[in-house]
Structures are given as C-alpha cells and as structure tokens.
N, CA, C and O atoms as CSV, one atom per row, in Angstrom:
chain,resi,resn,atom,element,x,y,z
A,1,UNK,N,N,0.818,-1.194,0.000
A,1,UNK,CA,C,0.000,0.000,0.000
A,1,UNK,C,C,0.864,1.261,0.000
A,1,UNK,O,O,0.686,2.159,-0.824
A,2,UNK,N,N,1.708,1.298,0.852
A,2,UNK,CA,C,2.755,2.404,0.700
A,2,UNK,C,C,3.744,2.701,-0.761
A,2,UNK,O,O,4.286,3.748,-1.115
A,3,UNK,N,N,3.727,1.314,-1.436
A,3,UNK,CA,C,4.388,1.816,-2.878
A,3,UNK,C,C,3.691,2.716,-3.600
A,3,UNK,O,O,4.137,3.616,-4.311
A,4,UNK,N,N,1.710,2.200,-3.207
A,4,UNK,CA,C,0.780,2.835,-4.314
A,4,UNK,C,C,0.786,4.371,-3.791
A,4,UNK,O,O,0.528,5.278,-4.582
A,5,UNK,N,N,1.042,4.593,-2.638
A,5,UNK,CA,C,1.084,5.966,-1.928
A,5,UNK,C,C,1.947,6.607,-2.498
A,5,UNK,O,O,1.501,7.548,-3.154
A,6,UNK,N,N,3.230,6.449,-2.517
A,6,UNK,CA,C,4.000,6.843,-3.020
A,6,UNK,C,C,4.097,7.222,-5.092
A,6,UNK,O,O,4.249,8.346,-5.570
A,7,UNK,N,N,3.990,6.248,-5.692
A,7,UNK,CA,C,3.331,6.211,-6.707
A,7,UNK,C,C,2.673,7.602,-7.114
A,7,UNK,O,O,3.088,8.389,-7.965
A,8,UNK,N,N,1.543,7.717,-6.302
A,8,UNK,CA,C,0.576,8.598,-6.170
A,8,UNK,C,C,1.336,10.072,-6.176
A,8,UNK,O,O,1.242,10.863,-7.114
A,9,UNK,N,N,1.987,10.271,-5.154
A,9,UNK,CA,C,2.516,11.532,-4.541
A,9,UNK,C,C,3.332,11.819,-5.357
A,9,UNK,O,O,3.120,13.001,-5.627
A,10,UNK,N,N,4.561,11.280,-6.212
A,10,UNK,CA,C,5.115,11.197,-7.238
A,10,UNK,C,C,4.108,12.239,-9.041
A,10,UNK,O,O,4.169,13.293,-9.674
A,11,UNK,N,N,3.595,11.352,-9.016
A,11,UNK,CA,C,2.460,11.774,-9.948
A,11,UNK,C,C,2.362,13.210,-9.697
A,11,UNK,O,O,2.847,14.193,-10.258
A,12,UNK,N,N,1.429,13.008,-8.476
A,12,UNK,CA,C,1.084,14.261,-8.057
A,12,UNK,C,C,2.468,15.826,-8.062
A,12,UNK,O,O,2.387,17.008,-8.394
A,13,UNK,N,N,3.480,15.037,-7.562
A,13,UNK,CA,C,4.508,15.943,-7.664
A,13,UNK,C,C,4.535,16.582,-9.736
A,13,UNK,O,O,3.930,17.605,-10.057
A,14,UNK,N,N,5.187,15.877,-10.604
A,14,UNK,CA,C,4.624,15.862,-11.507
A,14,UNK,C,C,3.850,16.478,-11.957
A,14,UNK,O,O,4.344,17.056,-12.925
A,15,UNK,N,N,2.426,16.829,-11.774
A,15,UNK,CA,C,1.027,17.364,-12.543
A,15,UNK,C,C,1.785,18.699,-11.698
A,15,UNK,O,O,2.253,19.585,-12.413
A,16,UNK,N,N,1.892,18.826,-10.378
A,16,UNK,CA,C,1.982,20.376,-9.882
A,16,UNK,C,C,3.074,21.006,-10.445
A,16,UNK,O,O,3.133,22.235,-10.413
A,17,UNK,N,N,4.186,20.170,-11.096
A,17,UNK,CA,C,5.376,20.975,-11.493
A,17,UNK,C,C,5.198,21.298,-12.941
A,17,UNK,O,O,5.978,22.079,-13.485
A,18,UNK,N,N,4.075,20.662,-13.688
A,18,UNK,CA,C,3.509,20.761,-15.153
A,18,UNK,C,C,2.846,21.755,-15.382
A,18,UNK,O,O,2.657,22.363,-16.436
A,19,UNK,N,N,2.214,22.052,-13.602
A,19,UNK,CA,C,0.955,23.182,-14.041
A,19,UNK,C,C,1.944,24.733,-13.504
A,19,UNK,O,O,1.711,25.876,-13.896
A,20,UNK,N,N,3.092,24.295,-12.486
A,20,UNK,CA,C,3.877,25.458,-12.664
A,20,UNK,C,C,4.252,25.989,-13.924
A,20,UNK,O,O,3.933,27.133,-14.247
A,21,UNK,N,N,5.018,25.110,-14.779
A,21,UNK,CA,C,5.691,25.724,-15.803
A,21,UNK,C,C,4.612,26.483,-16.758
A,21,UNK,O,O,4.656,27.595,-17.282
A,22,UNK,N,N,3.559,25.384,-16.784
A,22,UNK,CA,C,2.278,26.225,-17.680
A,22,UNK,C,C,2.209,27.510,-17.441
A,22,UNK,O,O,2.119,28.354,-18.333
A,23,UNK,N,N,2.272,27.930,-15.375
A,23,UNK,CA,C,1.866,28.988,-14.956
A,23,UNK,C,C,2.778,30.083,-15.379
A,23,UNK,O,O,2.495,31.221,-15.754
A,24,UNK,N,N,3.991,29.472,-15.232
A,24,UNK,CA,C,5.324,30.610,-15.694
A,24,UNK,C,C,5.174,30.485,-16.998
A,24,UNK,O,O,5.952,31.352,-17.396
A,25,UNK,N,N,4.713,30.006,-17.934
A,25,UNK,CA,C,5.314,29.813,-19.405
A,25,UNK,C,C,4.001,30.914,-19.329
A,25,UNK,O,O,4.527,32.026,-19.354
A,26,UNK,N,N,2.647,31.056,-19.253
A,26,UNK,CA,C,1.989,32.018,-19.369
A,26,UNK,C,C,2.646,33.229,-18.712
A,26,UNK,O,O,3.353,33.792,-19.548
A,27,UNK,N,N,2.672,33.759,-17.682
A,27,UNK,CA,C,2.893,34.859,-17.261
A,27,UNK,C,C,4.428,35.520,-17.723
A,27,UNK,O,O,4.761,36.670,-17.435
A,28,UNK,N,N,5.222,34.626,-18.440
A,28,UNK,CA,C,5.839,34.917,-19.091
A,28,UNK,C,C,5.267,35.515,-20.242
A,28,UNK,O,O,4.788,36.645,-20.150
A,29,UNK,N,N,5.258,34.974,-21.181
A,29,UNK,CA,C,3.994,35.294,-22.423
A,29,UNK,C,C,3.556,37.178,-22.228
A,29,UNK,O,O,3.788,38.264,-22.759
A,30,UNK,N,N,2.836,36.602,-21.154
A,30,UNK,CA,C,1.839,38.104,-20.632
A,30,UNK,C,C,3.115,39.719,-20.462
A,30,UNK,O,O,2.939,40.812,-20.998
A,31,UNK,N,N,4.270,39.322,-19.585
A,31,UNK,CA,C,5.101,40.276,-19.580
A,31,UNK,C,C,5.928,40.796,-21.007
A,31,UNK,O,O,6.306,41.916,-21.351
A,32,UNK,N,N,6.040,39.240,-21.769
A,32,UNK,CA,C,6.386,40.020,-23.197
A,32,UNK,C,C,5.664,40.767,-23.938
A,32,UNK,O,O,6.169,41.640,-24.644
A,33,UNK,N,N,4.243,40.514,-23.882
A,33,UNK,CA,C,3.412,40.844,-24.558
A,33,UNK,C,C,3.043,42.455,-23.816
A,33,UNK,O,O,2.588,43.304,-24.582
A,34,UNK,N,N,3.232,42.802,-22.458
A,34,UNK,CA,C,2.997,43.877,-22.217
A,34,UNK,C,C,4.325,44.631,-22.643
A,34,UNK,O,O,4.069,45.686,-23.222
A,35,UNK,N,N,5.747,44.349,-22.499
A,35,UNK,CA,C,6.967,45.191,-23.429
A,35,UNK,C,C,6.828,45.043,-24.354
A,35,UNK,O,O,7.653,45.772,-24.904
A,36,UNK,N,N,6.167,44.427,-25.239
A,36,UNK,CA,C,5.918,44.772,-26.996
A,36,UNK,C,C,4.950,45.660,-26.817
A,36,UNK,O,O,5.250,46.741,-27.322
A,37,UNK,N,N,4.151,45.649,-26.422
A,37,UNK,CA,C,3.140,46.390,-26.341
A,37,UNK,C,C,3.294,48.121,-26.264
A,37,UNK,O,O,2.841,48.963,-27.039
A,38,UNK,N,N,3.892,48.246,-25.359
A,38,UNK,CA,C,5.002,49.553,-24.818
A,38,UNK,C,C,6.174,49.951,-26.060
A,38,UNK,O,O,6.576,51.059,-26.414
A,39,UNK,N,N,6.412,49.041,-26.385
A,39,UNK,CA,C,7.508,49.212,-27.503
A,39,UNK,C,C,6.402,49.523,-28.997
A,39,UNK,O,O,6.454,50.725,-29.255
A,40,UNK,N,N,5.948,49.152,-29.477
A,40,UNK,CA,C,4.962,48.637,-30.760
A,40,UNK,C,C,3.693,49.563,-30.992
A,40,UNK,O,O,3.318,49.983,-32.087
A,41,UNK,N,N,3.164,49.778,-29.896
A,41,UNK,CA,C,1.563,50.722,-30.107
A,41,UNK,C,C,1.817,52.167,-29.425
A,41,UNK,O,O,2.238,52.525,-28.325
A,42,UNK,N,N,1.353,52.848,-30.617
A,42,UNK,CA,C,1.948,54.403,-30.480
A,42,UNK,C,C,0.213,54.960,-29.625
A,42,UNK,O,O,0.028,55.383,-28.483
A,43,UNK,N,N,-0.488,54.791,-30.418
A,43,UNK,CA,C,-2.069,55.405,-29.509
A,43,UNK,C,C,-2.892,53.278,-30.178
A,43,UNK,O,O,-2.886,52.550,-31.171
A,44,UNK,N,N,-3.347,53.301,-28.943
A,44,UNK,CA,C,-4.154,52.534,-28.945
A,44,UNK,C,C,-5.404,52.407,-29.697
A,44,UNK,O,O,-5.944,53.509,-29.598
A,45,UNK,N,N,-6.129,51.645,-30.386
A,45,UNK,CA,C,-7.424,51.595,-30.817
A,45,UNK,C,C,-8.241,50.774,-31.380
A,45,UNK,O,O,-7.887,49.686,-30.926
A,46,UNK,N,N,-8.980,50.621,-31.973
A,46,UNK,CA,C,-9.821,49.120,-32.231
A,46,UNK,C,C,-9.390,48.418,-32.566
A,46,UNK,O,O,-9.543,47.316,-32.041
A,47,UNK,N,N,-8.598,48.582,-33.617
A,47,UNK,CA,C,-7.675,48.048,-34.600
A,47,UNK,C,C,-6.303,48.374,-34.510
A,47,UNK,O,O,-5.795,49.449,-34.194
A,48,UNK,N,N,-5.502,46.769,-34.988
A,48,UNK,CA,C,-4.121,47.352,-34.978
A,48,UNK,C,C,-4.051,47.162,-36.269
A,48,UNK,O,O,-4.549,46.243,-36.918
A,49,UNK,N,N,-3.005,48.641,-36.872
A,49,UNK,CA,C,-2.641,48.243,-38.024
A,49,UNK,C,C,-1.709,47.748,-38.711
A,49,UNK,O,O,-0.778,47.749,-37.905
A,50,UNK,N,N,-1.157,47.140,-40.066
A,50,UNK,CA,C,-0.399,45.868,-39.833
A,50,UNK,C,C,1.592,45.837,-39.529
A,50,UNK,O,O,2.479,44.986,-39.477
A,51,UNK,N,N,1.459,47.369,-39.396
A,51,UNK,CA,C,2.897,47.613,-38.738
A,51,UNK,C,C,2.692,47.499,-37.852
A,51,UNK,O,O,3.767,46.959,-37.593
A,52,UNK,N,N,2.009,47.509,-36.577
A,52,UNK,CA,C,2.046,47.760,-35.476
A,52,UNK,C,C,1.773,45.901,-35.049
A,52,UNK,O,O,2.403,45.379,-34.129
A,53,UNK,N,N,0.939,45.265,-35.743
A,53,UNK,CA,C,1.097,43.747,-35.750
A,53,UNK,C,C,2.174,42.859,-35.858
A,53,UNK,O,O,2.462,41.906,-35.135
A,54,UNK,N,N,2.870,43.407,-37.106
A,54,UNK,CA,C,3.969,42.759,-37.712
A,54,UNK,C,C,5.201,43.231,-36.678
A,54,UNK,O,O,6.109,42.462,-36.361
A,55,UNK,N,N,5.105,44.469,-36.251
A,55,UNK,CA,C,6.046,44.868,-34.916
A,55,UNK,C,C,5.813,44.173,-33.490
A,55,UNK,O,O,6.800,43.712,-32.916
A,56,UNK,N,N,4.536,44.076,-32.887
A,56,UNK,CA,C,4.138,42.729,-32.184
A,56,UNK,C,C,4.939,41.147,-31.968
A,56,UNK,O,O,5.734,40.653,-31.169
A,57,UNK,N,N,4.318,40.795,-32.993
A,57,UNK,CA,C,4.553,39.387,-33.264
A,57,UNK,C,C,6.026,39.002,-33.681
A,57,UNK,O,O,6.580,37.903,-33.664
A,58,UNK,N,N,6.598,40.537,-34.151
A,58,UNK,CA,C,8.519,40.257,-34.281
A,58,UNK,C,C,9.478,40.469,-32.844
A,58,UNK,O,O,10.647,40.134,-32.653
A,59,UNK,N,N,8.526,41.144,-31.941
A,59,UNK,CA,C,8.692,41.446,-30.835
A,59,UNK,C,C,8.934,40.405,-29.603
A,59,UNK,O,O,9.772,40.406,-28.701
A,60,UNK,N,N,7.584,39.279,-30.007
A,60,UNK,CA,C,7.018,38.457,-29.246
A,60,UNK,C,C,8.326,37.194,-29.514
A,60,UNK,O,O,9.054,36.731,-28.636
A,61,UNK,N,N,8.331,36.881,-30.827
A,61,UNK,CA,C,8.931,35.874,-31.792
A,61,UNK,C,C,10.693,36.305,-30.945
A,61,UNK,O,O,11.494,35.434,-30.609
A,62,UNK,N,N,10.943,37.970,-30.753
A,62,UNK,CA,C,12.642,37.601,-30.454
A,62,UNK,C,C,12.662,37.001,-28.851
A,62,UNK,O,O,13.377,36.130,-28.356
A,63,UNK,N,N,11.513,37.881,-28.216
A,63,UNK,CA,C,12.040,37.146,-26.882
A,63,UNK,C,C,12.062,35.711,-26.662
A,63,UNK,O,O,12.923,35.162,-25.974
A,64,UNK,N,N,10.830,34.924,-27.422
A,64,UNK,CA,C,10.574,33.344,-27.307
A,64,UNK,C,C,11.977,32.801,-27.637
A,64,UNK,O,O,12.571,31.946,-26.979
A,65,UNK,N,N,12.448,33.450,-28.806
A,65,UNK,CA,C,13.480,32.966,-29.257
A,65,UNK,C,C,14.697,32.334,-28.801
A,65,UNK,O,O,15.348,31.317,-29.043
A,66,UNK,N,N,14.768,33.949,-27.594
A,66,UNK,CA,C,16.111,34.459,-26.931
A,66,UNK,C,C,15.735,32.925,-25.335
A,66,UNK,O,O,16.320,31.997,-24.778
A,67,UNK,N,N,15.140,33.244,-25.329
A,67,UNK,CA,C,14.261,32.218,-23.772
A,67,UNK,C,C,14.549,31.132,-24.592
A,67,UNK,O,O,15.505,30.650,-23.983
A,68,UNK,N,N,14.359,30.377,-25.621
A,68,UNK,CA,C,14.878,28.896,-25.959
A,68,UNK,C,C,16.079,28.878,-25.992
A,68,UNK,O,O,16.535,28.029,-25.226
A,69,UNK,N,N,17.142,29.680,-26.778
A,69,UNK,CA,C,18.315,29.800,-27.021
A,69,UNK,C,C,18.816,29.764,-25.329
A,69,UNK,O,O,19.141,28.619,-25.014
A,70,UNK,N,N,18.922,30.604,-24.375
A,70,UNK,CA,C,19.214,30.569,-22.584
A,70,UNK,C,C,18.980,29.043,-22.410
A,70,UNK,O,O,19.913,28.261,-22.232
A,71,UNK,N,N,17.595,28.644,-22.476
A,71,UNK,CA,C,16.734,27.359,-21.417
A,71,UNK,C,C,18.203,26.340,-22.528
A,71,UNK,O,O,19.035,25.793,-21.803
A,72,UNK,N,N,18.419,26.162,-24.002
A,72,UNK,CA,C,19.234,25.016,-24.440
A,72,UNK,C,C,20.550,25.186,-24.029
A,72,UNK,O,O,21.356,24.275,-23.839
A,73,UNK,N,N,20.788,26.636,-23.868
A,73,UNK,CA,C,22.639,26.934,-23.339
A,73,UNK,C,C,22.324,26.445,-21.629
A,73,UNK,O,O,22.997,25.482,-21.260
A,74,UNK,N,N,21.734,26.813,-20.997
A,74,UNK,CA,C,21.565,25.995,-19.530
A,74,UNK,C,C,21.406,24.589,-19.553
A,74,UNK,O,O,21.946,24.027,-18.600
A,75,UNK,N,N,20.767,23.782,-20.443
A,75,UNK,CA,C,20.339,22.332,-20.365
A,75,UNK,C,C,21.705,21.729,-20.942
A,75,UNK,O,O,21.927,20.527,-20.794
A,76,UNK,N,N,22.816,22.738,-21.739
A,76,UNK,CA,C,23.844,21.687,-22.219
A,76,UNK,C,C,24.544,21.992,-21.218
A,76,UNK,O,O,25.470,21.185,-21.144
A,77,UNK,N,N,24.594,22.958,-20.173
A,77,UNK,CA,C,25.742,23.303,-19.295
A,77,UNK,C,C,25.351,22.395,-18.089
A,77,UNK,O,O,26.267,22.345,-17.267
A,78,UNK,N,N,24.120,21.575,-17.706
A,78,UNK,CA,C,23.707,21.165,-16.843
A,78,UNK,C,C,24.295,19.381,-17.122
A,78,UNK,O,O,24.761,18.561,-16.331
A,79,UNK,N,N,24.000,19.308,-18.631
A,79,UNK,CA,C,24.202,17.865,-18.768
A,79,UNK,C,C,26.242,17.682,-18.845
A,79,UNK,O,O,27.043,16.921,-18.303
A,80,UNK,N,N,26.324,18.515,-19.546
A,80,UNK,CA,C,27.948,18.778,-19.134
A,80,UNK,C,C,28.670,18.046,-17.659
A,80,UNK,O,O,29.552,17.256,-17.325
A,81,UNK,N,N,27.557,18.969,-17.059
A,81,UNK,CA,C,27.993,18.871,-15.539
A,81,UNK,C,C,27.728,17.909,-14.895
A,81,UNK,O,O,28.224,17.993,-13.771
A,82,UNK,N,N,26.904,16.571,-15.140
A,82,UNK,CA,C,26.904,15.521,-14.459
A,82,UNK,C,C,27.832,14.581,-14.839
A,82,UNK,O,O,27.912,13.512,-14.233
C-alpha cells in the first residue's frame, strides 16, 4: 500500500510541477506581450494596423526565441555537468 502511496505523490509531484511551468510559461507570455506592447503601439485603438502587428509578433517571436536559445545553453551546461 505504501508503494501505491508513493506512486501517487510522485504523480502528483509531476502534474503540480507541469501546471507550474504552464503557470510561468503564461505569465511569461503576458510580460512580453505587455513590453511589446510599450515598444509597438503608439495610440491605442480598435484596430491594430499591420505595422504595429507585424512589430508585435517580431517582438514576441525575439524574446521566445532568446528564452529557448538561454533554457538550451543551460540544459547543455547542466548535462555537461553531471
């Protein structure tokens, strides 16, 4: 009974560290999207028009970029290290 406990808590460890990263991988998201935002939209309004989109989404696209490029230079310096 204690393996299945364990088992369990495991898992559980797991789903909560899945729904962290979700949580950071969003609120990440959200902070880029508010410095493009700041950077990209001169007056706000119904519509964006398609410079101000195409400035967006090139905005959005370098930081994702720059955040994979870090997370793979940390994951080779980590595997290095064992």
């Amino acid at each position: 009974m204690a393996e299945l406990s364990e088992a369990n808590e495991a898992e559980l460890q797991r789903l909560v560290a899945a729904e962290q990263q979700k949580a950071q991988f969003t609120a990440q998201v959200h902070h880029f999207m508010e410095l493009c935002w700041d950077k990209c939209v001169e007056k706000p309004s119904n519509r964006l028009d398609s410079r101000t989109e195409n400035c967006l989404s090139s905005c959005v696209d370098r930081f994702i970029d720059t955040t994979l490029a870090i997370t793979s230079r940390f994951a080779q310096i980590v595997q290095k290290g064992q």
